[in-house]
C-alpha positions in Angstrom: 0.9 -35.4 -77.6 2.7 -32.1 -76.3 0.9 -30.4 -79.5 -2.4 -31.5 -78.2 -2.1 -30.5 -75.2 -0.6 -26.6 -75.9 -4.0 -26.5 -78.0 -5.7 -27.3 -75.3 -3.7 -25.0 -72.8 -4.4 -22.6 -75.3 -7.7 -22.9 -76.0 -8.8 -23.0 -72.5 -6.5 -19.4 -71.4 -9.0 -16.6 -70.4 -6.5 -14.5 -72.7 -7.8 -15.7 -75.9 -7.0 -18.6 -78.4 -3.2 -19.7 -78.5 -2.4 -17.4 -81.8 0.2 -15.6 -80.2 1.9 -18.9 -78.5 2.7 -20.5 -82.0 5.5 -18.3 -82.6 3.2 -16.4 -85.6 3.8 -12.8 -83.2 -0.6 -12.5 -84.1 -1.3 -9.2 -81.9 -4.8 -9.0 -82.3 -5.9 -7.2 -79.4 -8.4 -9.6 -77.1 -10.9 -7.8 -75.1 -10.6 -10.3 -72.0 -6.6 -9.5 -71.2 -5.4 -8.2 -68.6 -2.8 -5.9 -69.9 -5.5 -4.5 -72.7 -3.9 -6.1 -75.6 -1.9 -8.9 -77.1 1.0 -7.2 -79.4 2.9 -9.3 -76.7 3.0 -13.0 -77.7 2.3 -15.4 -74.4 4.2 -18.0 -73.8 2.4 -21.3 -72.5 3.1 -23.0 -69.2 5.9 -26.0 -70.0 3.9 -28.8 -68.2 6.6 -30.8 -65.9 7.9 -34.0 -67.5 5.4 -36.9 -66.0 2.3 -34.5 -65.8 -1.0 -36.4 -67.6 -3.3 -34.2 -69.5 -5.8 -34.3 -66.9 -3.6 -32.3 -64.4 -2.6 -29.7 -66.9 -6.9 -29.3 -68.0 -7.6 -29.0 -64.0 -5.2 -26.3 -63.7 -6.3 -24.5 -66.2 -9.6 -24.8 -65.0 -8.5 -23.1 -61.7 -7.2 -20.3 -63.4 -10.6 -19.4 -65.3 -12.6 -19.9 -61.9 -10.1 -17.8 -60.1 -9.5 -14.9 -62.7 -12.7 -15.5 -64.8 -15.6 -16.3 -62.3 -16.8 -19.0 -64.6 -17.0 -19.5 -68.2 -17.0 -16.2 -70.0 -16.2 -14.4 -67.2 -13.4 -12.5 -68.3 -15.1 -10.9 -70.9 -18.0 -9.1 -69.5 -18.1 -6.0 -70.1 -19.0 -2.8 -67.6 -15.6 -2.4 -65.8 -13.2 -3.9 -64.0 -14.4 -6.6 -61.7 -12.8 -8.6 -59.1 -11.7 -12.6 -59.4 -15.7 -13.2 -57.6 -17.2 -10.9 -60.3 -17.3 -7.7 -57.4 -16.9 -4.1 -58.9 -13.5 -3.1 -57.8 -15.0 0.2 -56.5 -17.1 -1.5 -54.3 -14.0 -3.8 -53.0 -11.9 -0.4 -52.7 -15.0 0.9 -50.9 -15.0 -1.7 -48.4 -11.3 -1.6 -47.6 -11.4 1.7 -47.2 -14.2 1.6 -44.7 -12.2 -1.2 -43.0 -9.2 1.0 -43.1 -11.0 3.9 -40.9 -12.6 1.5 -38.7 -9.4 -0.4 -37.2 -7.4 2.9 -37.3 -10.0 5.0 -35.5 -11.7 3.1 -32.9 -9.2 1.5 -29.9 -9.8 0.0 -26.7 -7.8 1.1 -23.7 -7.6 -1.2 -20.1 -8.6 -0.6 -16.9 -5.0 -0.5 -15.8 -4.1 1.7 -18.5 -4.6 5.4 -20.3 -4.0 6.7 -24.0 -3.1 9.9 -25.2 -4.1 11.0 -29.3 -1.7 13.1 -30.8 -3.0 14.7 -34.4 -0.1 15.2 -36.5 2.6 14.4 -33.8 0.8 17.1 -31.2 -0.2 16.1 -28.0 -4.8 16.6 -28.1 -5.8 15.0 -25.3 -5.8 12.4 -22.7 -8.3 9.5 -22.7 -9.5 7.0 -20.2 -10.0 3.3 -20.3 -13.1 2.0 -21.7 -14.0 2.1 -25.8 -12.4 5.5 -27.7 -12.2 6.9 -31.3 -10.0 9.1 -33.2 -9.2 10.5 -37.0 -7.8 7.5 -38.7 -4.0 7.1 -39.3 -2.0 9.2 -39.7 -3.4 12.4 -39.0 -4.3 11.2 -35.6 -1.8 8.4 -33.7 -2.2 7.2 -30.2 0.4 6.4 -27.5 -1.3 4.1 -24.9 0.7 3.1 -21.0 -0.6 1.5 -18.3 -0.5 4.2 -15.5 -2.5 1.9 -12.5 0.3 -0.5 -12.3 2.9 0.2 -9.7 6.6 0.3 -11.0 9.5 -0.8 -9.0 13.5 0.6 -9.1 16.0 -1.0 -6.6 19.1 1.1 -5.8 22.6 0.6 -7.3 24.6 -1.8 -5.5 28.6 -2.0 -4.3 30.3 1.7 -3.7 27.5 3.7 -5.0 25.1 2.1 -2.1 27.8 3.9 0.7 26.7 7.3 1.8 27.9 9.8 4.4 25.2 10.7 7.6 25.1 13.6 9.8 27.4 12.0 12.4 30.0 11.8 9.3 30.0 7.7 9.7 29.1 6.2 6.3 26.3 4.0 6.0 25.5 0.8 3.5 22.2 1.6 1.9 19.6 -0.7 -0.2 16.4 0.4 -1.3 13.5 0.0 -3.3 11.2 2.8 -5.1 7.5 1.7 -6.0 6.0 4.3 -8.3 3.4 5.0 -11.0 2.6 7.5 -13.5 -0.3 10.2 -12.4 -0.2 12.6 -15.8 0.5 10.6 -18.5 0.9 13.6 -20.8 3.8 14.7 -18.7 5.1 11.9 -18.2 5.5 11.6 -22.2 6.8 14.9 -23.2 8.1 16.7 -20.3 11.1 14.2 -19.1 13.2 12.1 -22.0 13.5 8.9 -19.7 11.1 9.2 -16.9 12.8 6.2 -15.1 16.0 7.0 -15.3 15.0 10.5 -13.4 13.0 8.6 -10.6 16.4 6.7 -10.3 18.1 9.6 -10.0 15.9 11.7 -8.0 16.1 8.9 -5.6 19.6 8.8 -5.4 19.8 12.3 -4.6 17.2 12.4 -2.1 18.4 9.5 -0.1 21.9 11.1 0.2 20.3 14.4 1.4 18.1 12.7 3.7 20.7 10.5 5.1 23.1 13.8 5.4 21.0 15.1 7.9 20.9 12.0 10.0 22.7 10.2 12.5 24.3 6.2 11.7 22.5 4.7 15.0 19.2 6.2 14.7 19.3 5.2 11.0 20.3 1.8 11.7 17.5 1.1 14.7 14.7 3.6 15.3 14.7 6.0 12.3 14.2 3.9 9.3 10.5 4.4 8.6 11.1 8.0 9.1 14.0 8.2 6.3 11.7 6.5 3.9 9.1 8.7 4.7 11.1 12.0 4.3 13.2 10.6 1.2 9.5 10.2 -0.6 8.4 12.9 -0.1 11.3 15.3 -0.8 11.2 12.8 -4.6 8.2 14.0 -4.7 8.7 17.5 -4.7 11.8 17.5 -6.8 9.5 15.6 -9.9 6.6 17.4 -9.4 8.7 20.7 -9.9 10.2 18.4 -13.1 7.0 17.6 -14.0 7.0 13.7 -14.7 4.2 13.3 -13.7 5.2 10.4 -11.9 3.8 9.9 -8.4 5.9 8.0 -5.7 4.4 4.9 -4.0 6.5 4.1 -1.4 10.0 4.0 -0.3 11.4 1.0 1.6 14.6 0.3 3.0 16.2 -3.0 2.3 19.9 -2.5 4.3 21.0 0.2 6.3 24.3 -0.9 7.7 27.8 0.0 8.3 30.1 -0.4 5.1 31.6 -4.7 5.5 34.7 -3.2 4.9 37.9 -2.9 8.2 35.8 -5.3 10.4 33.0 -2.1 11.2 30.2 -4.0 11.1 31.6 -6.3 14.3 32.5 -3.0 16.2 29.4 -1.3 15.4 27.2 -4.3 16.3 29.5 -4.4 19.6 28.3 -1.3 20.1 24.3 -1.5 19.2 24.3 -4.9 21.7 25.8 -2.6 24.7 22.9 -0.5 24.0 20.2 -3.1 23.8 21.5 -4.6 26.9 21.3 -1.2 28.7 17.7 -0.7 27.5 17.3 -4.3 28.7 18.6 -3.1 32.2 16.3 0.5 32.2 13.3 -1.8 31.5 13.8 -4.3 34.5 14.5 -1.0 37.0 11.5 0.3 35.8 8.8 -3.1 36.0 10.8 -3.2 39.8 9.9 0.6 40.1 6.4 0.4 39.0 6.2 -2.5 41.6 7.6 -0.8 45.0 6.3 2.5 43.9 3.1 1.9 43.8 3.1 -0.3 47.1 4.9 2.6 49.1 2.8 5.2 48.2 -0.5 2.9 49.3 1.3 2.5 52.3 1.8 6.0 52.3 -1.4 6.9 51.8 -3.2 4.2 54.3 -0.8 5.5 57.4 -2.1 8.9 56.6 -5.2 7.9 56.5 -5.5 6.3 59.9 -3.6 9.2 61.2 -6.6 11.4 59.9 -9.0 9.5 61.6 -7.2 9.3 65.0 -6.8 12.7 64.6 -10.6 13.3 64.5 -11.5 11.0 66.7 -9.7 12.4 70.1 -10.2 15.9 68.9 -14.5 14.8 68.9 -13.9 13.2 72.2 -11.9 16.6 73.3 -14.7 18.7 72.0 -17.6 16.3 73.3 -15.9 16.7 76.9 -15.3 20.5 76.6 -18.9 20.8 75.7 -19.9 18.6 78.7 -17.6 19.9 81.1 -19.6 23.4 80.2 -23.0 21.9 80.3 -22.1 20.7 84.1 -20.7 23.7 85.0 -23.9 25.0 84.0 -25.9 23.0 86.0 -23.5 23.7 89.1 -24.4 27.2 89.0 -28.2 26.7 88.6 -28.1 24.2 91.9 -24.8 23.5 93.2 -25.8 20.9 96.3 -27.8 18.7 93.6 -25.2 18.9 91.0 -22.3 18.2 93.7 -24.3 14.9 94.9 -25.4 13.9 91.2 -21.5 14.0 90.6 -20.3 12.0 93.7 -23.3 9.1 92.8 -21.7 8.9 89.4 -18.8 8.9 90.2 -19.4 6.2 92.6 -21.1 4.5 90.3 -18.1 4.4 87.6 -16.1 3.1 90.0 -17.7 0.6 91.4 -20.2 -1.0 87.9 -17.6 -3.6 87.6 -16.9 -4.7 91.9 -18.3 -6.7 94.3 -20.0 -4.1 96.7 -21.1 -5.7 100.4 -23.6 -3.2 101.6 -23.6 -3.7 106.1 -26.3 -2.2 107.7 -25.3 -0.2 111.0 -28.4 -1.1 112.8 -27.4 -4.9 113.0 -25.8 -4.8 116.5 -23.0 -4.8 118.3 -22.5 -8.3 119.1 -22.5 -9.2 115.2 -19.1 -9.7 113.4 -19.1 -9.2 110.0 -18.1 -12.2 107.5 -15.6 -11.1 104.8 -15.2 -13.4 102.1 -11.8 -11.6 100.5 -11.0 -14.5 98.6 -14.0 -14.4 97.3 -13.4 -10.7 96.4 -10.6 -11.1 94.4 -11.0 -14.6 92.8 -11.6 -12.9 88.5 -15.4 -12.7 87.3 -16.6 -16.2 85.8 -14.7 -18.8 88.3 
């Protein structure tokens, strides 16, 4: 049984009948091996124990389908060929095609950009979108995304603790947001980029917080230390040349140092303050109350003084002027002007009484009736 089925293992082999398997050492050169000849005798797979016939003709039959392309097709002649029957030149062909086309042609995001280097030196810079280069390795790209915003928090514990202008020393937290704005800088002009925005940060707080003083820093100056501490970072890496741009810088604590109960005195200390500013703002919603009132008051008592003011000297004036037009008249006709004047003047003084006019022609045995009470009773009774 086993020499049946070595004959048939044999028999079957894309190398060639089984002459060098029977021990003989036949090297008769087969044109369908691999290696080009068979001075090398081949040893026969040793089926496993308990494998049939069947399995061991199957298997076979995989190994001419998968070297051979079907019956014969280890022998054909015109070349070497492929396990499908494909001309190897046409397989090395289409590998190496493959081979340019993934190595040359790259996709960058939106958030990010690529530089190509050719030969390890920097060529250009290019933007997001479909791109193409000399395929590996004379040309290599380095791609980073340069839209996203980055974010470093200041050291923590005694390295946080820095001296202000007043010479009180502060607690400090912040947080730097930054991206990169020249990638090619950013690549080959600094060795650790981030490590430099941490320390550039660090610097410029300390200078930034030397010229201030502890309260304004702790209440109304924050914004304005951020702001300053950006932008002196920002001159100190552009003169480095990251080419890192910085965001923003925001304060997370400014504080007195928790250490000798400070804190408690200096919060003492900002509360006296609010409270006075409490106190200035009530004096002044009274003041901008009264004011206001007084100097309407003010203005209204001046006002009517005006007036009265204009009104007697018009009534001076208009009597002046009439006084002159009289006097005027007196010279033109003085016995009609003296008589006009006495009638008036009569008349001014007597448009409100009770005049009793007696005729002198009435007699002499007529007594005249006086009503007096009559006289003096008021007007309307």
């Amino acid at each position: 049984m086993t020499g049946k089925i070595e004959g048939d293992f044999n028999n079957g082999s894309p190398w060639g009948s089984g002459n060098g398997g029977n021990g003989n050492g036949g090297g008769g050169k087969k044109p369908g091996s691999p290696w080009g000849g068979g001075n090398k005798p081949q040893r026969p797979a040793r089926p496993r124990q308990g494998t049939s016939a069947q399995d061991i003709e199957k298997a076979v039959e995989n190994i001419k389908n998968r070297f051979g392309g079907g019956k014969g097709g280890g022998n054909q002649p015109g070349g070497a060929q492929t396990g499908k029957g494909i001309p190897l030149p046409v397989v090395l062909l289409v590998g190496f095609i493959a081979y340019l086309a993934f190595t040359s042609v790259f996709t960058v995001d939106q958030q990010e950009e690529a530089v190509v280097l050719r030969f390890g030196e920097y060529k250009r810079t290019v933007a997001p979108g479909l791109n193409f280069k000399l395929p590996s390795p004379i040309e290599t790209k380095m791609i980073r995304k340069t839209r996203e915003v980055q974010k470093i928090d200041s050291d923590k514990g005694d390295s946080s603790l820095m001296l202000t202008g007043d010479e009180n020393i502060i607690d400090i937290e912040y947080t730097v947001l930054w991206r990169i704005n020249n990638l090619e800088n950013f690549l080959f002009e600094v060795d650790d980029p981030r490590n430099a925005v941490a320390a550039v940060s660090q610097s410029a707080m300390r200078e930034i917080v030397g010229k201030s003083e502890l309260q304004k820093i702790y209440t109304t100056d924050r914004l304005k230390v951020s702001t300053a501490t950006r932008d002196l970072m920002q001159a100190t890496l552009d003169e480095y040349g990251a080419g890192v741009e910085i965001v923003e810088v925001q304060l997370q604590k400014a504080d007195p140092p928790s250490q000798g109960g400070v804190v408690d005195a200096f919060r003492d200390v900002v509360n006296a303050d609010q409270d006075a500013e409490t106190l200035v703002n009530q004096a002044t919603a009274i003041q901008n109350d009264i004011v206001p009132k007084a100097r309407g008051e003010a203005a209204q008592i001046l006002q009517d003084a005006e007036a009265y003011a204009g009104k007697v000297v018009a009534e001076a004036e208009g009597k002046a002027q009439r006084f002159v037009l009289v006097y005027d008249e007196y010279k033109a006709a003085p016995r009609v002007t003296r008589e006009r004047l006495y009638l008036e003047t009569l008349e001014e003084l007597y448009q409100n009484g009770q005049v009793v006019v007696l005729d002198s022609d009435s007699g002499s045995g007529v007594v005249p009736f006086l009503p007096l009470n009559e006289f003096t009773r008021p007007k309307g009774q």
